[in-house]
N, CA, C and O of each residue as an XYZ file, in Angstrom:
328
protein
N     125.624     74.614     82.466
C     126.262     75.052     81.237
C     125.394     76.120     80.575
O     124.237     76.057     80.990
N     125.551     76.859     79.880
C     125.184     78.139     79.188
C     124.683     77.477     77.973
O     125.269     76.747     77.173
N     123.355     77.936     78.017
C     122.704     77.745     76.693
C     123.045     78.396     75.643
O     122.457     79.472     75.758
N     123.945     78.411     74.186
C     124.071     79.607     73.522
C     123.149     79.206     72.479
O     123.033     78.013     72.200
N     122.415     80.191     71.818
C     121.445     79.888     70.684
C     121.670     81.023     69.959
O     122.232     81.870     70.653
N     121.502     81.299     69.089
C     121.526     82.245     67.813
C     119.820     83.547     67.837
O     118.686     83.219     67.489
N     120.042     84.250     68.101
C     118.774     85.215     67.935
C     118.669     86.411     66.963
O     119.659     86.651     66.273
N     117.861     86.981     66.872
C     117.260     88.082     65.636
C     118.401     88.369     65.307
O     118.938     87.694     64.428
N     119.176     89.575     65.988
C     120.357     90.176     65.678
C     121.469     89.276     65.173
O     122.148     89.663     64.222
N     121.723     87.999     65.793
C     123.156     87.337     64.554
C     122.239     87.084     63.295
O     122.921     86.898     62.287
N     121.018     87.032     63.101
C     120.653     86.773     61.494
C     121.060     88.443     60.903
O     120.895     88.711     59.713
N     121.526     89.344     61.757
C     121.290     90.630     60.982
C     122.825     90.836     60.484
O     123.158     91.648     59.621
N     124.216     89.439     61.590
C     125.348     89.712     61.079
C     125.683     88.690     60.130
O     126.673     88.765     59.401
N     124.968     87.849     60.128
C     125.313     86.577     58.888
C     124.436     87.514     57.829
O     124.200     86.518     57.146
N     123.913     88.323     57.276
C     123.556     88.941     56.090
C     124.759     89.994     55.706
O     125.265     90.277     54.620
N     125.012     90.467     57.067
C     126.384     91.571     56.660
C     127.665     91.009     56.397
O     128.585     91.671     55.917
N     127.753     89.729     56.718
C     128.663     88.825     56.465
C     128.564     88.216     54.873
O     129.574     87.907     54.240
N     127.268     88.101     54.368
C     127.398     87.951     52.812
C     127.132     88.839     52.069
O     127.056     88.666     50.853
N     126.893     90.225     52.780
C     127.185     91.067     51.598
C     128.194     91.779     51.303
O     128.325     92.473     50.294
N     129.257     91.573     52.532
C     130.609     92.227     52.643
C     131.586     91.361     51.533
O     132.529     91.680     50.809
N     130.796     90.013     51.817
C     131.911     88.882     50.873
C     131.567     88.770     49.133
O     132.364     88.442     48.254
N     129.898     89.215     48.954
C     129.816     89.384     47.895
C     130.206     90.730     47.320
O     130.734     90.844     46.214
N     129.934     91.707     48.091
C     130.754     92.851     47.610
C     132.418     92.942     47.334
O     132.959     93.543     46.406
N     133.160     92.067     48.557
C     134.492     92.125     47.847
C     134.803     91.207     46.974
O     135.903     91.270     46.425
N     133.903     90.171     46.670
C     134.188     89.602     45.565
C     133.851     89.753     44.162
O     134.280     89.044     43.252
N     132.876     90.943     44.031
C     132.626     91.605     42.985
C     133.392     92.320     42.895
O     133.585     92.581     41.708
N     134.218     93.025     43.760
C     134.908     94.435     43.596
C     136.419     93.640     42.751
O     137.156     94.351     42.068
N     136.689     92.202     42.919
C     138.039     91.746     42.979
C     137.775     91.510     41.176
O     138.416     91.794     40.164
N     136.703     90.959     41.419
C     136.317     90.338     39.615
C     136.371     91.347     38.653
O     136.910     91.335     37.546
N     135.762     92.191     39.205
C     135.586     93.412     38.190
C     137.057     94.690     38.049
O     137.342     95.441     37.116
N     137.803     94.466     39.550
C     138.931     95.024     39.014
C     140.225     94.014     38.773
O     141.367     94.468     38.694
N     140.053     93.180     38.710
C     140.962     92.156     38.306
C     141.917     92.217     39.677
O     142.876     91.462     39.517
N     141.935     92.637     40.492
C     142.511     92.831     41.653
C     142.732     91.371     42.932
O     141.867     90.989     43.720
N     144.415     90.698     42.745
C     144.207     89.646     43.704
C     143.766     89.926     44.789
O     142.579     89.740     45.057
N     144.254     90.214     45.274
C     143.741     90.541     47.254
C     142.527     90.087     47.327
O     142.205     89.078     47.954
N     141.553     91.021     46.496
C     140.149     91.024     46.745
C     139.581     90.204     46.696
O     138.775     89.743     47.504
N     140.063     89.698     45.237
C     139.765     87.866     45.013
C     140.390     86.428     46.286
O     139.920     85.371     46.708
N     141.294     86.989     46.424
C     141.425     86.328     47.812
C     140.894     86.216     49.095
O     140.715     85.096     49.572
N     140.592     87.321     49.777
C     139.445     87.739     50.237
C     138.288     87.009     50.517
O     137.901     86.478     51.558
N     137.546     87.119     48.789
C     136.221     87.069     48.573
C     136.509     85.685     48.464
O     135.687     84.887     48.915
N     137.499     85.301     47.960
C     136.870     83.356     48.400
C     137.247     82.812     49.432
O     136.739     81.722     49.695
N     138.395     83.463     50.483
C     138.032     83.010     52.063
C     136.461     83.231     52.508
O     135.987     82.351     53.226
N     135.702     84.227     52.175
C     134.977     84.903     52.510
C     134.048     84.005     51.745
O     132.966     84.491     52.073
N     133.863     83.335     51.202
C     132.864     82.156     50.865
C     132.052     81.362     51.738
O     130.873     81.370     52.094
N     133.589     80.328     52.081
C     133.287     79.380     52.968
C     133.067     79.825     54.362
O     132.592     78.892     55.009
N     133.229     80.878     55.062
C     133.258     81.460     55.910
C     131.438     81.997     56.078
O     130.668     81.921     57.035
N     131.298     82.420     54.978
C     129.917     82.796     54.635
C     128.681     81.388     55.279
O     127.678     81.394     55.992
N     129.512     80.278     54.505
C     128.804     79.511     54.400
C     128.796     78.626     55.641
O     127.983     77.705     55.714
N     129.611     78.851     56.555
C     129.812     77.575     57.618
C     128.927     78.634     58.948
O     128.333     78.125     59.899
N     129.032     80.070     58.718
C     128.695     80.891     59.458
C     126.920     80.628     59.644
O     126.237     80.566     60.666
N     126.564     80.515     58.253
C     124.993     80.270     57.996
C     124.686     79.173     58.340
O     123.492     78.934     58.516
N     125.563     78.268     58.522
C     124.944     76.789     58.770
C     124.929     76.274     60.373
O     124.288     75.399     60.954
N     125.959     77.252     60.808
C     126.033     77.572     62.179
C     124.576     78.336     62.442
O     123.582     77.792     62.921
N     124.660     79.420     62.110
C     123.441     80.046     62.851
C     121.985     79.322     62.358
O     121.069     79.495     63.162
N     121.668     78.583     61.218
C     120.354     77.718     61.395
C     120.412     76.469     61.924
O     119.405     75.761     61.931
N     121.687     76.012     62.471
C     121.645     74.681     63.183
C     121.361     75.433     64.524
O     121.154     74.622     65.427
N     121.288     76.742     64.932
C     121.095     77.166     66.391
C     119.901     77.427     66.719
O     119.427     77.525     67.850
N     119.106     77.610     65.103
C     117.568     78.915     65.272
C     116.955     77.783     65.156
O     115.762     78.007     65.360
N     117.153     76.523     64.905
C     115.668     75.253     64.495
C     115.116     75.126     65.789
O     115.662     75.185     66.891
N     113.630     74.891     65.380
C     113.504     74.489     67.234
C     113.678     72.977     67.358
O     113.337     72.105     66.559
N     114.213     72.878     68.402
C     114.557     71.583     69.236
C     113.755     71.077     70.390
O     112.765     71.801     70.496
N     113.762     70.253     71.192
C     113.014     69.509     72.447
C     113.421     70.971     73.380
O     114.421     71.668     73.551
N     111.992     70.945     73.844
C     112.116     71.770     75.067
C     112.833     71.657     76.137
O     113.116     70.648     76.782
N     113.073     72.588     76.274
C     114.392     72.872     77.212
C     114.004     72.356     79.364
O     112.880     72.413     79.861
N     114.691     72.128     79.776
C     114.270     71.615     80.863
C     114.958     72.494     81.911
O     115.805     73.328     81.594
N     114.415     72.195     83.642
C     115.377     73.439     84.404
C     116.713     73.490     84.350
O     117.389     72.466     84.443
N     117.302     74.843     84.175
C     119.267     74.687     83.642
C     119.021     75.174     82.223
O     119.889     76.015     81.986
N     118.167     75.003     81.106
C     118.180     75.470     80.125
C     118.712     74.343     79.264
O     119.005     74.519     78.081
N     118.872     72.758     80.117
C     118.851     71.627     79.590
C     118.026     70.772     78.804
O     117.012     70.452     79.424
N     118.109     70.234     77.526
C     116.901     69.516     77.320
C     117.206     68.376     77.899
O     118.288     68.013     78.359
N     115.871     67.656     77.838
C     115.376     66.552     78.896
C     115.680     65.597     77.451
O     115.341     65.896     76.306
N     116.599     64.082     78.002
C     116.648     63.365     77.148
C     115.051     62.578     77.002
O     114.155     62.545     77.846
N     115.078     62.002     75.671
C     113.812     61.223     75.583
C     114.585     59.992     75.276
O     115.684     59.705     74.801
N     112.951     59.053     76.016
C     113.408     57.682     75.868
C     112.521     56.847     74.542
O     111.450     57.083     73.983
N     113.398     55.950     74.409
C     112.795     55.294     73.102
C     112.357     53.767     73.781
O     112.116     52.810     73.045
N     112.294     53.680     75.151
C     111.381     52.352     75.473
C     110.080     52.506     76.036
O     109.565     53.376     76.740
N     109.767     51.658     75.645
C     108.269     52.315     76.452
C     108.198     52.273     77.524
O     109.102     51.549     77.942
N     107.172     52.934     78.866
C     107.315     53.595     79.862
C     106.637     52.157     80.573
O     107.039     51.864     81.698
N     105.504     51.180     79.837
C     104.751     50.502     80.201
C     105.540     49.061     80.075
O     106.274     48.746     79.138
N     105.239     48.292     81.177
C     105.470     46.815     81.100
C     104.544     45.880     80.707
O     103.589     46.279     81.374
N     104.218     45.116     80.227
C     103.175     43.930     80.003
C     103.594     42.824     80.583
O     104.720     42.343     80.466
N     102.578     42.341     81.304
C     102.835     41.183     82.378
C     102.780     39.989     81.251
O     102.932     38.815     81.588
């Protein structure tokens, strides 16, 4: 399976992504204009699920194993006691 992770450049489109939404949502407020205001509050949550997407991708996680799989970990211990 394909590892997808988030790198430098999508942090450069989730910024153009909130300034496009804060710009049309200033532009809607200030000209009293629906559309824009419509727009700008699709363009909210969109903002916001986009960002939460790309830092749930950039955290680091368990190292990756061959395949670009991470290796599950175990929570028993490895050792027996007689």
């Amino acid at each position: 399976m394909v590892n997808l992770r988030s790198g430098r450049q999508d942090r450069l489109l989730v910024i153009v992504v909130w300034l496009l939404t804060v710009v049309v949502l200033g532009l809607g407020i200030a000209t009293a204009s629906p559309i824009l205001l419509v727009w700008g509050v699709l363009g909210l949550p969109a903002a916001v699920f986009l960002s939460y997407v790309h830092l749930r991708d950039t955290r680091s996680g368990p190292p990756a194993g061959p395949g670009g799989v991470a290796e599950p970990t175990s929570v028993e211990p490895t050792s027996v006691e007689p």
